[in-house]
C-alpha positions as CSV (number, residue, x, y, z in Angstrom):
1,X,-16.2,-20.1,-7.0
2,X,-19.4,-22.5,-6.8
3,X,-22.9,-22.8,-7.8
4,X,-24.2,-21.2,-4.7
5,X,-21.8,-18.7,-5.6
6,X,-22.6,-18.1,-9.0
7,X,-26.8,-18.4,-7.9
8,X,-26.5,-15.7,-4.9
9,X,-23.9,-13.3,-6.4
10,X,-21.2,-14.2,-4.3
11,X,-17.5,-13.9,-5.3
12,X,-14.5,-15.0,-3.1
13,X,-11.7,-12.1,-2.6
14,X,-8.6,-12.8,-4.6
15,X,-5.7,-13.7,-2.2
16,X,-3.0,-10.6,-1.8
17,X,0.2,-11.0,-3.8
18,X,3.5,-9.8,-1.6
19,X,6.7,-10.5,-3.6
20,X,6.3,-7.8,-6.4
21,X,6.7,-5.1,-3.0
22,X,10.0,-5.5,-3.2
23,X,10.6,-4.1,-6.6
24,X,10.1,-0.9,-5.1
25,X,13.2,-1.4,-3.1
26,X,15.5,-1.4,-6.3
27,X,13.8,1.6,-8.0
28,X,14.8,4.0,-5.0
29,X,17.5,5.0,-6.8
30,X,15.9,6.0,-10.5
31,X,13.5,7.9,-7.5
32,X,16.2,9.6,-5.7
33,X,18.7,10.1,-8.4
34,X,16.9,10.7,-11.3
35,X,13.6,12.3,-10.3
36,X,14.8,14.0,-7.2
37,X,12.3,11.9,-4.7
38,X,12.9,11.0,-1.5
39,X,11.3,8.8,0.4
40,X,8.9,9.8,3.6
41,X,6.5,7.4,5.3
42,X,5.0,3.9,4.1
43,X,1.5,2.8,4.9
44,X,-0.5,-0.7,4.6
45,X,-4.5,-0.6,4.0
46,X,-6.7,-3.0,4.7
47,X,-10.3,-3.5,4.8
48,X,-11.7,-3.8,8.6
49,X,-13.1,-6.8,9.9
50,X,-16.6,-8.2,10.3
51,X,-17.5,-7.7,14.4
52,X,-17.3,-11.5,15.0
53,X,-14.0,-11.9,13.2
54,X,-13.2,-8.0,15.1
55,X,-11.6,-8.8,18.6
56,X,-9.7,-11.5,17.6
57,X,-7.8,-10.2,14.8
58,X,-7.7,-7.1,17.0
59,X,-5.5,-8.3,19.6
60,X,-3.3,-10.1,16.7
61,X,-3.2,-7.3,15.1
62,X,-1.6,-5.1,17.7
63,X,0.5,-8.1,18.9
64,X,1.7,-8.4,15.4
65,X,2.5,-4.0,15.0
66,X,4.9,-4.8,18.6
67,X,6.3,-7.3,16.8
68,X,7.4,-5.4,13.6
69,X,8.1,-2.4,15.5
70,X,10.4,-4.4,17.5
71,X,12.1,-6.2,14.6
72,X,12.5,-3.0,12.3
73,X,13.1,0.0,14.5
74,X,10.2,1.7,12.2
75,X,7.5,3.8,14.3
76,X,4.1,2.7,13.9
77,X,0.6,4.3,14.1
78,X,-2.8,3.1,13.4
79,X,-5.3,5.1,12.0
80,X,-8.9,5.3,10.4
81,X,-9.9,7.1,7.1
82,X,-13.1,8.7,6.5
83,X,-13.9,5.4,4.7
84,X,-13.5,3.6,7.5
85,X,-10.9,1.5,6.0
86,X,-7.6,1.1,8.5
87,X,-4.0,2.1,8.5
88,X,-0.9,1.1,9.2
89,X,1.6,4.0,8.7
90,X,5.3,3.6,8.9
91,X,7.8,5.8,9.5
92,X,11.8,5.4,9.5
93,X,15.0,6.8,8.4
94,X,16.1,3.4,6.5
95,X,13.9,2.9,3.4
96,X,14.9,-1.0,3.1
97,X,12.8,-0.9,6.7
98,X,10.0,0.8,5.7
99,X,9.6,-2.0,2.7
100,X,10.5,-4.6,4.8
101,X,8.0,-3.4,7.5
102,X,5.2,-3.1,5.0
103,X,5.9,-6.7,3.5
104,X,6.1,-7.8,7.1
105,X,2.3,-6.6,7.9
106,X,1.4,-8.1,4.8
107,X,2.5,-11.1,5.2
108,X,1.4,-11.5,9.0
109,X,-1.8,-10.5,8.1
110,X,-2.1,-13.0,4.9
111,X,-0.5,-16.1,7.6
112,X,-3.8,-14.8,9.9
113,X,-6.3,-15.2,7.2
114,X,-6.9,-11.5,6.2
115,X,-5.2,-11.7,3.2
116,X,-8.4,-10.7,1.3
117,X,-8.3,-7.8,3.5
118,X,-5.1,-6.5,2.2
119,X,-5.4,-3.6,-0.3
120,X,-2.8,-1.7,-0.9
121,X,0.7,-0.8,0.6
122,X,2.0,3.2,0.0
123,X,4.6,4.9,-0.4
124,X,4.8,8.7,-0.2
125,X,7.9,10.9,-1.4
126,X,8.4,14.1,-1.6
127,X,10.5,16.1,-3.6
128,X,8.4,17.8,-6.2
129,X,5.9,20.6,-5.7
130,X,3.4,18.0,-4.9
131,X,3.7,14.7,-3.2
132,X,4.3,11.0,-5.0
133,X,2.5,8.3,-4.0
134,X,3.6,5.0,-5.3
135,X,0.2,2.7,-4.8
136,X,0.8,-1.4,-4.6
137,X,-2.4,-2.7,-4.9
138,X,-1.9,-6.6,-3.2
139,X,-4.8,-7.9,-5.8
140,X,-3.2,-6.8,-9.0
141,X,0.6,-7.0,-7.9
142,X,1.8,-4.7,-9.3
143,X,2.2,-0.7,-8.5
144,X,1.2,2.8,-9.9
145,X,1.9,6.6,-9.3
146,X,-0.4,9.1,-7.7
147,X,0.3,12.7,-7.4
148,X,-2.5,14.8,-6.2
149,X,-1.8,18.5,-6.9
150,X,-3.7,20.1,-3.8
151,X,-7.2,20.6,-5.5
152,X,-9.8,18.8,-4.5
153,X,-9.8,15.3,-5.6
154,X,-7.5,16.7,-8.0
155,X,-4.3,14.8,-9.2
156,X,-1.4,15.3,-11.9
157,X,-2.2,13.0,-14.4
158,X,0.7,13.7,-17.4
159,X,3.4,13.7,-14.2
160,X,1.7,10.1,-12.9
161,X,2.1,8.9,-17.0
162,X,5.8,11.0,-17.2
163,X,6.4,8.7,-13.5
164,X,4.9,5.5,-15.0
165,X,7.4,5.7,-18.3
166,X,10.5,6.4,-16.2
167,X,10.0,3.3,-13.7
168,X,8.2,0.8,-15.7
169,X,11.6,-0.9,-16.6
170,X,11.9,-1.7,-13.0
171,X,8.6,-1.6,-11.0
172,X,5.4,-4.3,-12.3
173,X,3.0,-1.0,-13.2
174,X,-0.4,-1.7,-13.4
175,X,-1.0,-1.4,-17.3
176,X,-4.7,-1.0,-16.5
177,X,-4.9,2.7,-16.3
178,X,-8.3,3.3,-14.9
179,X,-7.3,1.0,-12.0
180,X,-5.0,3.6,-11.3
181,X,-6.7,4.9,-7.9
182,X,-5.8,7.5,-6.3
183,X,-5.4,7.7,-2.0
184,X,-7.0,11.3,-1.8
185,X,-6.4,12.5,2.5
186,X,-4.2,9.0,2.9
187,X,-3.2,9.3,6.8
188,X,0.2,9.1,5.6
């Protein structure tokens, strides 16, 4: 960061950090075998693009979805929340896909320059009476569980700390807790 910087309140986005995505890859079998969970559909979330930077990222974007879609066998859709931030959701059989998928994305996008973009990559599992979201957030590295219990903007705090304790031996957990946010009406 420079002196303009510091002077006009300006901060550069941290880059994203991939590798730790993988981790999730090993602990599919503490989630399947021990807690019952099974995995569903992965998703990447990014922040959109500024109009000028729009329609060129736009058609490297959806040459880049072909391109994993081709290489993985995972389906892909793209879709918009309420806060206008985009998806890409993943779907396939093979779990090892999905992660590699959503690393894939990440990692195109970050070789593109939208890196800073890059916020989070989830994964949802079902299982229990409510649905497990394990949240990587790309700034941090590291993930953190999110079960919302069907309330509004409600969520199962003592199961997310009961998840965090059985996986924290083999996932990076965020030990921040109140960066622990939760993907209320995730298209995923």
């Amino acid at each position: 960061m420079g002196l303009g910087d510091v002077l006009f309140g300006r901060r550069k986005l941290k880059e994203a950090s991939r590798e730790k995505l993988f981790a999730i890859s090993t602990a599919r079998i503490t989630l399947e075998s021990e807690l019952g969970l099974k995995p569903v559909a992965a998703a990447v979330c990014f922040k959109p693009l500024s109009a000028g930077e729009f329609v060129r990222a736009e058609n490297e974007l959806q040459e880049l979805l072909g391109k994993v879609a081709q290489e993985s066998g995972s389906r892909l859709e793209r879709r918009s929340d309420q806060f206008g931030y985009e998806w890409i959701v993943l779907r396939d059989e093979d779990f090892e896909d999905l992660v590699t998928s959503a690393h894939l994305i990440g990692e195109e996008l970050q070789s593109r320059g939208f890196g800073p973009q890059l916020l989070a990559a989830v994964f949802r599992f079902e299982g229990d009476s409510n649905p497990v979201f394990w949240i990587y957030g790309y700034k941090r590295g590291a993930f953190w569980p999110f079960v919302p219990t069907g309330g509004e903007q409600e969520r199962d705090n003592a199961r997310e700390l009961e998840l965090k304790a059985k996986l924290e031996r083999e996932l990076p957990i965020e030990p921040d807790l109140s960066r622990w946010f939760g993907v209320f009406d995730a298209p995923l």
